[in-house]
Structures are given as C-alpha cells and as structure tokens.
ZAKOL-316544 format. One record per residue (C-alpha): residue number from 0; residue in three letters; x, y, z. Coordinates in Angstrom, 1 decimal, decimal comma. Each point is the difference from the previous one (the first is absolute). Layout:
<nodes>
[NUM 'ALA' [X Y Z]]
...
</nodes>
This chain:
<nodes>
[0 'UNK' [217,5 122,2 -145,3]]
[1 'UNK' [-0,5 -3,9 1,2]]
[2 'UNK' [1,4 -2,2 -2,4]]
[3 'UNK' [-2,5 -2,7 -1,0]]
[4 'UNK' [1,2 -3,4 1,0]]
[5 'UNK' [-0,2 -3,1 -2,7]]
[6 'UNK' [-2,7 -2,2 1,3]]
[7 'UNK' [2,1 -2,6 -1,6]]
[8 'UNK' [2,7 0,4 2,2]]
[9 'UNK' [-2,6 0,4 3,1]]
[10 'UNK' [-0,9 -3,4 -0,9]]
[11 'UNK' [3,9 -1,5 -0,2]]
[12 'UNK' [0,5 1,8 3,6]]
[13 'UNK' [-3,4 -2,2 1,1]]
[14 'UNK' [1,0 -3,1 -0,6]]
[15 'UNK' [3,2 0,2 0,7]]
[16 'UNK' [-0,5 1,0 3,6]]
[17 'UNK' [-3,0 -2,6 -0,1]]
[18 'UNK' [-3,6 0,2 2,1]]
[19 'UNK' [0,0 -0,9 3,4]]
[20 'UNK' [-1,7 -3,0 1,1]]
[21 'UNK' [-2,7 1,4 2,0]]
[22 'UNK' [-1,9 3,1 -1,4]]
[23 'UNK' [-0,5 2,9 2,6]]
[24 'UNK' [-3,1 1,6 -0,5]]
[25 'UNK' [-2,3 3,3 1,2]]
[26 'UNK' [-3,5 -0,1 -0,5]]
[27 'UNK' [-2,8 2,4 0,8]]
[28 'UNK' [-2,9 1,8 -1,4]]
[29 'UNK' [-1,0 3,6 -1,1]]
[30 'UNK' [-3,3 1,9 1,0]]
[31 'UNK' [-1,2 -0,9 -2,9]]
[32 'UNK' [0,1 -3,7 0,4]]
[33 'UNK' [3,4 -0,5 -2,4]]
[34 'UNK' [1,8 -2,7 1,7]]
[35 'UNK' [4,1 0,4 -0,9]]
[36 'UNK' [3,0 -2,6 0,7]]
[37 'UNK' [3,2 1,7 -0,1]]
[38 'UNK' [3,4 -2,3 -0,2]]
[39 'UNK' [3,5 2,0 0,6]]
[40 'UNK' [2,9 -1,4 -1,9]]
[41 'UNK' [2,7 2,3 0,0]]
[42 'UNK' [2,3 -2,7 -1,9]]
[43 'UNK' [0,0 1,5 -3,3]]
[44 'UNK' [-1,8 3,2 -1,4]]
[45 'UNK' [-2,9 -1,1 -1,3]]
[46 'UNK' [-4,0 0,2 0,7]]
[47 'UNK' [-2,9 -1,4 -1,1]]
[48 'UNK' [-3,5 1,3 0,9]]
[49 'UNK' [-3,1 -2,1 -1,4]]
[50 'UNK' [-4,2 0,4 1,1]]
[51 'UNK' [-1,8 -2,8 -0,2]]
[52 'UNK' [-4,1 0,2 -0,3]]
[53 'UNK' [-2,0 -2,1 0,9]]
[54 'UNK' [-2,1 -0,1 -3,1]]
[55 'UNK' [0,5 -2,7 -2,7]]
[56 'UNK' [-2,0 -1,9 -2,9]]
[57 'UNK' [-2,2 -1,7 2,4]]
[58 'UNK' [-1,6 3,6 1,5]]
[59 'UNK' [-1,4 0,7 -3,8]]
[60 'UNK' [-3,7 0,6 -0,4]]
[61 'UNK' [-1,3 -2,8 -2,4]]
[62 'UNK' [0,1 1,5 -3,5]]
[63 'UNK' [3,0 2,2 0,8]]
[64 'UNK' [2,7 -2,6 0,1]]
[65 'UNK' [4,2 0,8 -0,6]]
[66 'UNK' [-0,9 3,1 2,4]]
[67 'UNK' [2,4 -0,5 2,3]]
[68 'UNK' [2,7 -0,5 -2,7]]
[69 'UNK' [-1,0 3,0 -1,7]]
[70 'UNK' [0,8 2,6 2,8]]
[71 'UNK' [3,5 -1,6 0,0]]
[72 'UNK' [0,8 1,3 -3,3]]
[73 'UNK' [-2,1 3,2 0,4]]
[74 'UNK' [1,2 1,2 3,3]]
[75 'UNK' [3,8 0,6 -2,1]]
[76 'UNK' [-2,4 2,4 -2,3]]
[77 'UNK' [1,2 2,8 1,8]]
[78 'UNK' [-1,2 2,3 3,4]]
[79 'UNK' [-1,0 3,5 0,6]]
[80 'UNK' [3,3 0,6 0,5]]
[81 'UNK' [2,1 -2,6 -2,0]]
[82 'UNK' [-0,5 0,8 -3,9]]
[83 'UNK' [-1,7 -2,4 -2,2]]
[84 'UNK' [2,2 -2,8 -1,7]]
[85 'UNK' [3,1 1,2 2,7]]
[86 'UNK' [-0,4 -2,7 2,7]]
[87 'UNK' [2,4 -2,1 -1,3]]
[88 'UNK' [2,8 2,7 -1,2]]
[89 'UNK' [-0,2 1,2 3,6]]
[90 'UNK' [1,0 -3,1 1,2]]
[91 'UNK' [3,0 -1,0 -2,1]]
[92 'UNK' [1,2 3,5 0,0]]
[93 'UNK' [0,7 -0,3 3,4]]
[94 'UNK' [1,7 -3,2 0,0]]
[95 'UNK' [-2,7 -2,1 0,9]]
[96 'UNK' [-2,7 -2,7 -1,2]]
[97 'UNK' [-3,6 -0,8 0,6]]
[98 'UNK' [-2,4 -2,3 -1,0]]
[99 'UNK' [-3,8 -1,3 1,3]]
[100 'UNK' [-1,5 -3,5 -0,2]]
[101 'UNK' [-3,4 -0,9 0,3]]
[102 'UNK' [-1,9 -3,5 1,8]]
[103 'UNK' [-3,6 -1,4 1,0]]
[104 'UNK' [0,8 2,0 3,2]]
[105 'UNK' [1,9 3,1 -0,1]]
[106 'UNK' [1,5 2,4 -1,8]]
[107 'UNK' [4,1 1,3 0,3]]
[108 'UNK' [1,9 2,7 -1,1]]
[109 'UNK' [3,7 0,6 1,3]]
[110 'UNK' [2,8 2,1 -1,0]]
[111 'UNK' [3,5 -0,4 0,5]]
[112 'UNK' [2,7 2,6 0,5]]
[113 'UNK' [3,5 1,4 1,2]]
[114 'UNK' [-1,0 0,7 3,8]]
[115 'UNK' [1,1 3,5 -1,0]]
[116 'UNK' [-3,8 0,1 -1,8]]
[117 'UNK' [-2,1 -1,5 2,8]]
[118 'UNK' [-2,5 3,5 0,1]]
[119 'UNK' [-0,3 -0,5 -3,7]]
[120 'UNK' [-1,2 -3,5 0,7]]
[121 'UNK' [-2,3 0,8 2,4]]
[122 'UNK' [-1,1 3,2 -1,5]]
[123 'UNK' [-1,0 -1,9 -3,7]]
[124 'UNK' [-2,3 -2,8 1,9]]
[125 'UNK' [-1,3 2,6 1,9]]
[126 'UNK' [-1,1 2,0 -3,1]]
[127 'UNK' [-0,9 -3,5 -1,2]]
[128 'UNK' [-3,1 -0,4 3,1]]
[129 'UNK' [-0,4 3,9 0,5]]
[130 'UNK' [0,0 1,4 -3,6]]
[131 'UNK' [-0,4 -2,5 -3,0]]
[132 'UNK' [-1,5 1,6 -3,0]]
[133 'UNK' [-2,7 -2,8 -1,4]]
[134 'UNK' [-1,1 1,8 -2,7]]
[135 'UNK' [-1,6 -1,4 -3,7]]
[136 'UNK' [3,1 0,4 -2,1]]
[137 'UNK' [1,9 -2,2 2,8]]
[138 'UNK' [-2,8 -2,4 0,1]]
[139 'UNK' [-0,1 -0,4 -4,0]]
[140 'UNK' [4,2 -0,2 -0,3]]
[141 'UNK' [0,1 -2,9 3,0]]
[142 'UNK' [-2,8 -1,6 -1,3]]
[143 'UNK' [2,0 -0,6 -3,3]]
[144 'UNK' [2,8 -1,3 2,2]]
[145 'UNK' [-1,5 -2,7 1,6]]
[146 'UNK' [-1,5 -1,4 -3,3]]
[147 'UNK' [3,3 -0,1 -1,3]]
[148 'UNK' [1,3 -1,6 3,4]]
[149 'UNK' [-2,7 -2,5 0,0]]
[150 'UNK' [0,3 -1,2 -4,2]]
[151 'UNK' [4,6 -0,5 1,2]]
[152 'UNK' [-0,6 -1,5 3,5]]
[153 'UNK' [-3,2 -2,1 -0,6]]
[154 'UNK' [-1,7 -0,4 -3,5]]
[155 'UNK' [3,2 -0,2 -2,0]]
[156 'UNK' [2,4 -1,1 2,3]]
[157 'UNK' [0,4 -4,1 0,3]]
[158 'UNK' [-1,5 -1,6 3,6]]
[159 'UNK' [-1,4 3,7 0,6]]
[160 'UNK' [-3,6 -1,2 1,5]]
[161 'UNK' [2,8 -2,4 2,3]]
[162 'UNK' [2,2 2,9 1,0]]
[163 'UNK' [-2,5 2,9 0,6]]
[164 'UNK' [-3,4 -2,0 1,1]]
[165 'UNK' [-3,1 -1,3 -1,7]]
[166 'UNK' [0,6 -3,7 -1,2]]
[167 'UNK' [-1,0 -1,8 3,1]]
[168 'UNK' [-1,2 2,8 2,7]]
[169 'UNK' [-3,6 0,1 -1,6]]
[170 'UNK' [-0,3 -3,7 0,7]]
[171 'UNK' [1,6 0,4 3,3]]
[172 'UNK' [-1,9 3,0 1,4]]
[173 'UNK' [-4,0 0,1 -0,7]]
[174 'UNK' [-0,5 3,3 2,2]]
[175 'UNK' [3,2 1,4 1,1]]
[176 'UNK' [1,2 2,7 -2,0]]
[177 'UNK' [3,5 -1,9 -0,4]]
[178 'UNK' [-2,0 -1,9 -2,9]]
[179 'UNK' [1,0 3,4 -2,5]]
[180 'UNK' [3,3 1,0 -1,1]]
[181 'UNK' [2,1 2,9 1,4]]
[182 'UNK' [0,3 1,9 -3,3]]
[183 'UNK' [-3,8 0,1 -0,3]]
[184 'UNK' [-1,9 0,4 -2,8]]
[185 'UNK' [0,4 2,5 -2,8]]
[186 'UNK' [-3,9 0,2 -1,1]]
[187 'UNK' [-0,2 1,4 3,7]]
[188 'UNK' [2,7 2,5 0,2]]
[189 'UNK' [-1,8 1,3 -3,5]]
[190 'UNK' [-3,2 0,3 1,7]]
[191 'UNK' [1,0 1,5 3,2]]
[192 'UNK' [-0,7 4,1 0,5]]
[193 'UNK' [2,3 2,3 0,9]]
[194 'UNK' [-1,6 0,7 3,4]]
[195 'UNK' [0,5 -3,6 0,7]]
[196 'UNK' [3,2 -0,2 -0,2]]
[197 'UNK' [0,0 2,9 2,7]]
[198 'UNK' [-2,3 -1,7 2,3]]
[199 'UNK' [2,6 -3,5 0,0]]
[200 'UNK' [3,0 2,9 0,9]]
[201 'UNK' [-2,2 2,0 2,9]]
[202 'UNK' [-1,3 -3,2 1,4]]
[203 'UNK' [3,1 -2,2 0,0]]
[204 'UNK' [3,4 2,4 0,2]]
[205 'UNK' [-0,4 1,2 2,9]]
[206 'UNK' [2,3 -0,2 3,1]]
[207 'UNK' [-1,4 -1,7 2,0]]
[208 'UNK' [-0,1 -3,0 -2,4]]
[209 'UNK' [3,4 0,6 -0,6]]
[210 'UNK' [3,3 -1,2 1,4]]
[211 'UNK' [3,4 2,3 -0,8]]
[212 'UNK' [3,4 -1,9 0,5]]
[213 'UNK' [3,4 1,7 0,2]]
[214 'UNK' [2,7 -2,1 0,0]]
[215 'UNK' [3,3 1,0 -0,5]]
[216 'UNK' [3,0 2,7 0,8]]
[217 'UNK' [-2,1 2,3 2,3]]
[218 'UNK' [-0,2 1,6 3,3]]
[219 'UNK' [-3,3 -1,0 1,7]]
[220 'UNK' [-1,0 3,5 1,4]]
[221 'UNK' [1,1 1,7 -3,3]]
[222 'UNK' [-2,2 -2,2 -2,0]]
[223 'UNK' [-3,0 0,3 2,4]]
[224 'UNK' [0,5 3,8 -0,3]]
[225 'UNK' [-0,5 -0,6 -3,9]]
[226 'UNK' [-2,9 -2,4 0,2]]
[227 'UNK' [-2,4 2,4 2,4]]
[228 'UNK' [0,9 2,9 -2,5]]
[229 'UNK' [-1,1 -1,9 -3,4]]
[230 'UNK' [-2,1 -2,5 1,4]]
[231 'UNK' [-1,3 1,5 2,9]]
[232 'UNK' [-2,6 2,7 -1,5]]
[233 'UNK' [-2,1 -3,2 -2,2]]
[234 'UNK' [-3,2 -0,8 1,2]]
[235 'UNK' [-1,3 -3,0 1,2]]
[236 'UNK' [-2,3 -1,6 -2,1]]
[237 'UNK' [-3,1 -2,2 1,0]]
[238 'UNK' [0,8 -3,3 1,2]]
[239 'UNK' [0,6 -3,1 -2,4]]
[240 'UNK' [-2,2 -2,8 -0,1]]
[241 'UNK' [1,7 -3,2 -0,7]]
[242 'UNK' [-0,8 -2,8 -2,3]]
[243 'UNK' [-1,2 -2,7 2,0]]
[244 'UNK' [-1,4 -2,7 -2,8]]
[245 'UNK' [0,1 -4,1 1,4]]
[246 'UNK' [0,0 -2,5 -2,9]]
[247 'UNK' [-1,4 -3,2 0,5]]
[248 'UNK' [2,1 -3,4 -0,5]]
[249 'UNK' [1,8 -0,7 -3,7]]
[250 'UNK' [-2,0 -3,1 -1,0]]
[251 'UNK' [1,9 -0,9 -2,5]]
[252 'UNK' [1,9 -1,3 -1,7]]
[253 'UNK' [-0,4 2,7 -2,1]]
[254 'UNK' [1,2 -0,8 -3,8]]
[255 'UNK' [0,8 3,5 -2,0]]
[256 'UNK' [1,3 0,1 -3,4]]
[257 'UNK' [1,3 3,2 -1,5]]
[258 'UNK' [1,8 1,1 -3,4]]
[259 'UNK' [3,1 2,5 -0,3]]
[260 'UNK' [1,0 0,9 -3,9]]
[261 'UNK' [3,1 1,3 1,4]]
[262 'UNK' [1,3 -3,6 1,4]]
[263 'UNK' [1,2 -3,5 -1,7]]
[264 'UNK' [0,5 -1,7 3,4]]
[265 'UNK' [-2,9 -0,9 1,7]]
[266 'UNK' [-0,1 0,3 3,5]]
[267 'UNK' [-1,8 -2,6 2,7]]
[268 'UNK' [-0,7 2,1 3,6]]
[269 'UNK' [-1,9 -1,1 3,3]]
[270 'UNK' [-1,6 3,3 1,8]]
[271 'UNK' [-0,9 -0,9 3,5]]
[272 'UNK' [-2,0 3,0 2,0]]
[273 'UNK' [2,5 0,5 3,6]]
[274 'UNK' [-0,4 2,1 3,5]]
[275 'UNK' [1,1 3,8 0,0]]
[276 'UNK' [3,7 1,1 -0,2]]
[277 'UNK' [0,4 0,5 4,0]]
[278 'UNK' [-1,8 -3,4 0,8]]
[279 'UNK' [2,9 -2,5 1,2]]
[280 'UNK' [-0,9 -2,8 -2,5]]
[281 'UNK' [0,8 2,9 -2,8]]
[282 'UNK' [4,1 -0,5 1,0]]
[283 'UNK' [-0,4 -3,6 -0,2]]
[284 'UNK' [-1,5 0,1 -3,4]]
[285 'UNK' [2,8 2,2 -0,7]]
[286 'UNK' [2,7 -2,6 1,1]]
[287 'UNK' [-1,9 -2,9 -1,9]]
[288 'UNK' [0,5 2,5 -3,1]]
[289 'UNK' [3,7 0,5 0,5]]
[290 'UNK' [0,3 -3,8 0,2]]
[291 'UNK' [-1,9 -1,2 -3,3]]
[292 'UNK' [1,7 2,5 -2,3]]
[293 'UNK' [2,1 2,1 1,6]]
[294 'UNK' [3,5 -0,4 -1,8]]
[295 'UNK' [1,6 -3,2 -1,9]]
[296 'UNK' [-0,1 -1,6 2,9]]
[297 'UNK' [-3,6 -0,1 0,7]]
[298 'UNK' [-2,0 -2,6 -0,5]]
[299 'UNK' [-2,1 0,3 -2,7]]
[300 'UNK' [3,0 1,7 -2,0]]
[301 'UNK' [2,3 -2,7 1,1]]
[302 'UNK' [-3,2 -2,5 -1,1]]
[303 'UNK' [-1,5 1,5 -3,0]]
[304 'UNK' [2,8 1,8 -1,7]]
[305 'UNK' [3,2 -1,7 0,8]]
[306 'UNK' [-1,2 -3,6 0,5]]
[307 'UNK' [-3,1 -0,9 -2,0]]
[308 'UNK' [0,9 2,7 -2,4]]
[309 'UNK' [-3,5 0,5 -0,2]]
[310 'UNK' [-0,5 3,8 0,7]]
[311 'UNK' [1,4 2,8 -1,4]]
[312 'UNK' [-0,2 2,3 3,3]]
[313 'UNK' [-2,2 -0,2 3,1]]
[314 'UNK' [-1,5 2,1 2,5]]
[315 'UNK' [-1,2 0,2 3,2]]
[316 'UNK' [-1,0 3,1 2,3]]
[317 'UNK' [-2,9 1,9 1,7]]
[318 'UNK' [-1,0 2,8 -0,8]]
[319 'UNK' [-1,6 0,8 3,4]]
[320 'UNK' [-2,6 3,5 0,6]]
[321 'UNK' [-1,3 1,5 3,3]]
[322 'UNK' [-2,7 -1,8 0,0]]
[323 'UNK' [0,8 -3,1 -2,1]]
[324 'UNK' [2,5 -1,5 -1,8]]
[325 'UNK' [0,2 -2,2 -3,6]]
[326 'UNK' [2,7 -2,9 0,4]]
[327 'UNK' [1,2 -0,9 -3,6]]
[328 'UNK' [2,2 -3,1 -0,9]]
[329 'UNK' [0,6 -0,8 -4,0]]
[330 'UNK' [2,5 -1,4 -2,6]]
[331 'UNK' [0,2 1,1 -3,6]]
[332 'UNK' [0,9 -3,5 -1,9]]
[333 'UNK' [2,8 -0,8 -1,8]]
[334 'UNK' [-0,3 -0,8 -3,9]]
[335 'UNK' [-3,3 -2,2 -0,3]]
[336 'UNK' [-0,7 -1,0 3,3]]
[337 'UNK' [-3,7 -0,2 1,0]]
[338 'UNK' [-1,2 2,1 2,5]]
[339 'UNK' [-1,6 -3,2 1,3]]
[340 'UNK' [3,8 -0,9 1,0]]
[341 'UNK' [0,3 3,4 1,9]]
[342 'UNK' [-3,0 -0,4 1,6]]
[343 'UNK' [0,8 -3,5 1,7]]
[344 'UNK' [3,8 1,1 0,5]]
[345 'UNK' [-1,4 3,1 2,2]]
[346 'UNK' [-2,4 -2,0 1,3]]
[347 'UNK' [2,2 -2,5 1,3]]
[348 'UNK' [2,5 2,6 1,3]]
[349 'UNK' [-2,7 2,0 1,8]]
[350 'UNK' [-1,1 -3,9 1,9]]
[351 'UNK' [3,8 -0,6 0,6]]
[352 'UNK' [-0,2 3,4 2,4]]
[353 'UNK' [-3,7 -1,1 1,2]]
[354 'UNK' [1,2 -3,6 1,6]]
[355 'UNK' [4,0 0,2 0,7]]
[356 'UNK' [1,7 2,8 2,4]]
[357 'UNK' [2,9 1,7 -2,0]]
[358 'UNK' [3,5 -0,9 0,4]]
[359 'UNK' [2,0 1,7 2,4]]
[360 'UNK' [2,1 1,2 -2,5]]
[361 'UNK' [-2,2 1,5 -2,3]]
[362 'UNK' [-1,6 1,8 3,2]]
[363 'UNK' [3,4 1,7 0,6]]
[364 'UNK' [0,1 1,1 -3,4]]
[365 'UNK' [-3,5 1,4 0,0]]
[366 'UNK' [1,5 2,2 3,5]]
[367 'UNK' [2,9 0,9 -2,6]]
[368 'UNK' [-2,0 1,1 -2,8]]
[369 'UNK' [-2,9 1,7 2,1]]
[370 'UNK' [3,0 2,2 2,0]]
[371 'UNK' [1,5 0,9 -3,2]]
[372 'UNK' [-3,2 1,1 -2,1]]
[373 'UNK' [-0,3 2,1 3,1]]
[374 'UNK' [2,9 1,6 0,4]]
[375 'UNK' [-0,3 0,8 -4,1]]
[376 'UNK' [-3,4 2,1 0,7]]
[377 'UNK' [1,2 1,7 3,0]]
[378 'UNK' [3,8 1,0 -1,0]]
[379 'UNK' [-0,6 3,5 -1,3]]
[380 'UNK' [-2,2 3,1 1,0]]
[381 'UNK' [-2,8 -0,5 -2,5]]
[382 'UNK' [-0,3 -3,5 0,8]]
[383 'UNK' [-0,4 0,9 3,9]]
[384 'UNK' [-2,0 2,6 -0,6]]
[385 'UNK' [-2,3 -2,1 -1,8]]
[386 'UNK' [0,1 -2,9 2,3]]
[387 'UNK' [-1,1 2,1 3,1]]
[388 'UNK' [-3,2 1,9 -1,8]]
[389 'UNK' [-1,0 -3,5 -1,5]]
[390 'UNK' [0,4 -1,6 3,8]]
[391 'UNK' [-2,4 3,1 1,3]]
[392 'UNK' [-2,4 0,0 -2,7]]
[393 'UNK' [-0,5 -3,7 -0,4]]
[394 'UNK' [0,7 -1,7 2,9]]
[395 'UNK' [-2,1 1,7 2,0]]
[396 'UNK' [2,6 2,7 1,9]]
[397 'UNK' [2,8 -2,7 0,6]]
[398 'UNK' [2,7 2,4 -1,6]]
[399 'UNK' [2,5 -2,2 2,3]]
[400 'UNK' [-0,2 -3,2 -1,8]]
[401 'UNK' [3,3 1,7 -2,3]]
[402 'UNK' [1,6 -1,2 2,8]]
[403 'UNK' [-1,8 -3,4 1,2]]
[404 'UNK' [-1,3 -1,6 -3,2]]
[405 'UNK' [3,6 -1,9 -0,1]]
[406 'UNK' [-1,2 -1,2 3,5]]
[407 'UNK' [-3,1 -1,5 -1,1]]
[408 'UNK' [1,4 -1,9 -2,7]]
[409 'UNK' [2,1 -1,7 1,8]]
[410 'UNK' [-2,2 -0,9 2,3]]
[411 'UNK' [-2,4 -1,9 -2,7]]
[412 'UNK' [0,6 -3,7 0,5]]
[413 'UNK' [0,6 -2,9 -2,7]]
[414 'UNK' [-3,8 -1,4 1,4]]
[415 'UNK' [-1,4 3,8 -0,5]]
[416 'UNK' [1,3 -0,3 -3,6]]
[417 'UNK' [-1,8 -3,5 -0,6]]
[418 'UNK' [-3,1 1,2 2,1]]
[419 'UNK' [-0,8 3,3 -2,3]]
[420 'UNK' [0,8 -2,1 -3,5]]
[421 'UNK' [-2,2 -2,3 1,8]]
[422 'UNK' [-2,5 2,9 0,6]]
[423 'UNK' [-0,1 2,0 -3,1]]
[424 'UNK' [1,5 -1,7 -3,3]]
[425 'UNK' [-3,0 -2,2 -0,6]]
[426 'UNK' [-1,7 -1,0 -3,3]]
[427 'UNK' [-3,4 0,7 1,8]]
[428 'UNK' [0,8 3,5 0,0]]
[429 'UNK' [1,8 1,2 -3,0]]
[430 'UNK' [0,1 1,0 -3,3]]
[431 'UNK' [1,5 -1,6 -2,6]]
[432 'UNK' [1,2 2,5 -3,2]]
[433 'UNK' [1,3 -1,3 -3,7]]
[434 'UNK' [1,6 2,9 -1,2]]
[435 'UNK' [0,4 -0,4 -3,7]]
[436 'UNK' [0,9 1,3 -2,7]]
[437 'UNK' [-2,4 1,8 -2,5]]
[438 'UNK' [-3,4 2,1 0,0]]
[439 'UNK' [-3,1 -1,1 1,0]]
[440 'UNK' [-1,4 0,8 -3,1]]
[441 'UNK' [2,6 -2,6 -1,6]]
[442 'UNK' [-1,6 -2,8 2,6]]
</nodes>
C-alpha cells in the first residue's frame, strides 16, 4: 500500500529546495490538436496538472452572458465516471487541492498533488473533456451557485463593480465584448435551455482549443504514456473562431458616476483603454503602475497618504486582456477631502511621468520590484503551470516568455516609460468614475 504524502509537506520540500531560474520545458501536440507543455522538477514530490480553454466571457452569444463562468462551476458537477458532488472529496482525499478561475479570455482548471497521484490528475481532467455529465439537475444546483457568488463578490460586497468589471468598461468599450462583466448576467443564465448549455461545452472544450500543462515531479516519457491513454481517444472538435471586435478611439473624457450601498468611502478612478497583454507598451504600463502605487515608497502613496494626508489608500494597475487592456489609477480620500483634490493630485502625478524621465533610483527599484513579483508567481508548481498555459493561450504560442519576460523588462528604458505615459494616460481618452456611496434611487 503507498502511503499518501501530506501535500503540506510537498510544499515545505518546494521551497526549500527553491525553483530554478530558467524553466525547462517540452511542448508538443496530440492528434487531436491538444497542445501540452510538460516541466520536470524532480526537486520535491509534488505535481500540478492544469487545462486551459480557450473560451472566456467574451465568446458568449449576446443574451447568454456569465457562460463561460458557468461551465467553471459546472464542470466539478461530476463525470460519467466520477459521482456527482465527489470532485472535490477525491481531491483532498488524496492529499491534494484544486481550484478553477475564470477571465474575458479563458477558462482554467488545475489540480495539485503528491507526484505519487499524477494518473489520478490526468485521469479526472480527462473525464472532465471526455465525459462530463451536463444534465438539468446540475444546471439548476450551479445556477443557484453563481447567484449566490455574484450577490458576495459584486452586489453586496463594497467596490464589487471596481473589482469584478462593469463601472467604467461600458464607457470604455462601445463594441467589444470586454464592455460586460465576467460573472454575466443572472436573467440570462435563467433563460438559457438545457441544450444550450450543451452546445457552449461541444463547441468550446474540445482539445484542440485546449492546452494541458504538467509541471512538476515526473518522468517525461511516463507522463506522455499517461496523456495518449486519457487524452488521446477525445475527438477533435471543429475549429474556433476567434473574437476579432476593433473599437474606435475613447473620446472622452468620459465622466461616470455610480452608487455602492455597501461603501462610506467614495472612490475617484481614471479608466484609460490600453494595447493587448503581449504588446511591448503593456510591460511598460506595468512598470508605470509599480511606480505610482506600488508600496509606501511609491509615489502617489508616498504623495497622497503619507505627505498630504489626503488619501486613504491608492491604486494603480492594468488589468490587461488578449485583445485589450483597462489601465486604472485612483485614491479613496481621507476624512472629507473632495474628490476634486484627488482628481488634480492624480492629475498632476500622471503630467510629472508625462514631461520628466524617472530618477535613476526609482528605475532600479522598479527592476527590484518587477524581479521579485516574478519570482512570487513562478516559485511553485501551480504557479508555473499556470504561467506557461497562460503564455500559450494568450500570447500567441510564446510559452518561452517564463523565461525571457525578465529580459524585456529590463530592457524598457526611462524615455520608453515617459513615451507610453506620454501615449496612453491622456484626459482625451478616458473615463473618469465617482464612485459613491448610496443607491441610485437615493440620488
């Protein structure tokens, strides 16, 4: 009898022996079109095994929105061969964890396990493609699942239409279908048939618009063995036509107001519409985030919340998508400062990176900071694993930028960083959200 190995101390072993540096990889694909990455790491005993489709909210049929998010819930329902409601309890009882996540693009499920259970990973998202059972019953209990989800993450939840879409991305996209909200909409989950919900699985899990990753304490041959005899035998399913939806210029600005009962801090946010994730300006925007509120020692922390004691907290990131992205910068005020002070502090920051290069020493700490976030996503199995299918599935193949994406940031100049602020963080072309508190009914 094997004796099942704490995936607790799997993970102690990991990062104790650490992740090298450079991240060997195997990649090929099956008859059927499945395209898998395989990453051997004998280090420790642990694998992780994740698919990524490439299906998310912005393949929905109009009127038949929060699709995409639906099948991530439904597809732990149960198979022809796992018993309904025992997904989970398989998993844990053999010492391992899963979880799936949901975007505008695609869709990922991974498991995690002592290397001991690597079939039983490959086996269960097998069953998972092959043999879901999407019957009625499952439909109704998943149905009331997302509801629930949707009234804790977003309608009763404070800053949920900032945190999970739909404040400024209706302003911001007229035609693309990054304008609706990942979680969808529950009047069209209600109205959606049964035979529906079949035709989203047949036409969008298939394997060839799927990429498997294995990462983890394998043997290469072994685990290629394993994948021909689960995945091997699925079909190949008709060929995926992408979204391919140009929006015109934001002429903006764009002034939105919206109400949230659940807050008593109102909230002041610029929304600027940016280039897809694997465009090169995209890592710049990213370094510009780091820099305005990335730590105390950012800037408009440093400015807003330690100096002028103005803010309460900051924020500055982009949230960028395969085919755009949405750069957000805002302050929550401290006490009863006007949002008409937030506005001209952020303004004033956002010209300050427009006209004067950065300091030396704040572009070494950027280097520091972006190697370290790095490092963070990439220093366990699940994080690799994830990392590599979202390199193939969104950036167009190049699974090899885990290991040269370091490379391109520090190649991006202290002009590129004034150039691109210079280029996309204009009032022209943005939308400008108070987030306050109340209803609008109240207003």
């Amino acid at each position: 009898m094997i004796k099942k190995i704490s995936l607790a101390f799997c993970a102690l072993l990991l990062t104790y022996f650490g992740i090298a540096q450079e991240v060997e990889f195997t990649e090929y694909d099956l008859d059927n079109g499945l395209h898998v990455i395989l990453h051997q790491d004998n280090s420790a005993p642990v694998v992780s095994v994740g698919v990524m489709y490439h299906v998310g909210a912005k393949d929905e049929e109009p009127g038949r929105s929060g699709f995409a998010h639906f099948f991530e819930h439904l597809l732990f329902e149960g198979t022809e061969n796992i018993e309904r409601g025992k997904w989970f309890h398989i998993v844990s009882s053999h010492g391992g964890q899963n979880n799936a996540n949901t975007t505008q693009d695609r869709t990922y499920y991974y498991e995690t396990f002592p290397s001991n259970n690597l079939e039983l990973g490959l086996w269960m998202e097998s069953e998972r493609m092959y043999h879901p059972v999407i019957g009625q019953k499952g439909v109704d209990t998943q149905r009331e699942v997302v509801k629930e989800e949707k009234r804790s993450r977003m309608d009763n939840a404070p800053y949920g239409k900032i945190a999970y879409g739909g404040a400024v991305e209706p302003s911001l996209f007229k035609k693309h279908p990054y304008k609706s909200t990942v979680i969808g909409s529950m009047e069209d989950l209600d109205a959606a048939k049964l035979e529906e919900f079949e035709a989203f699985f047949d036409k969008y899990y298939v394997p060839n618009n799927a990429v498997l990753v294995v990462t983890g304490d394998i043997n290469k041959s072994e685990t290629k063995a394993l994948i021909e005899k689960y995945f091997g035998p699925i079909e190949r399913g008709e060929d995926v036509a992408r979204v391919d939806v140009k929006e015109d210029p934001v002429d903006g600005p764009i002034e939105v107001t919206e109400y949230d009962n659940n807050i008593q801090i109102p909230l002041k946010m610029y929304a600027y519409r940016t280039p897809a994730v694997k465009e090169h300006d995209t890592y710049v925007l990213n370094m510009i985030s780091t820099l305005l509120t990335s730590g105390k020692s950012s800037r408009m922390h440093k400015r807003m919340v330690e100096e002028d004691k103005t803010a309460l907290q900051v924020l500055a990131f982009n949230r960028s998508e395969e085919d755009y992205g949405t750069y957000i910068i805002g302050a929550l005020p401290m006490g009863e400062t006007p949002l008409e002070v937030i506005s001209e502090t952020m303004d004033e920051e956002i010209e300050k990176l427009k006209n004067e290069l950065i300091s030396e020493k704040e572009y070494e700490k950027l280097q520091n900071t972006l190697e370290s976030s790095f490092v963070d996503r990439n220093d366990n199995q699940e994080g690799i694993a994830h990392s590599l299918a979202s390199y193939y599935t969104l950036y167009g193949g190049q699974t090899d930028l885990i290991n040269k994406e370091l490379e391109i940031y520090k190649k991006i100049t202290r002009e590129e960083i004034k150039e691109v602020a210079n280029k996309y963080l204009n009032k022209n072309e943005r939308v400008e959200l108070d987030y306050l508190p109340g209803s609008d009914e109240e207003n």
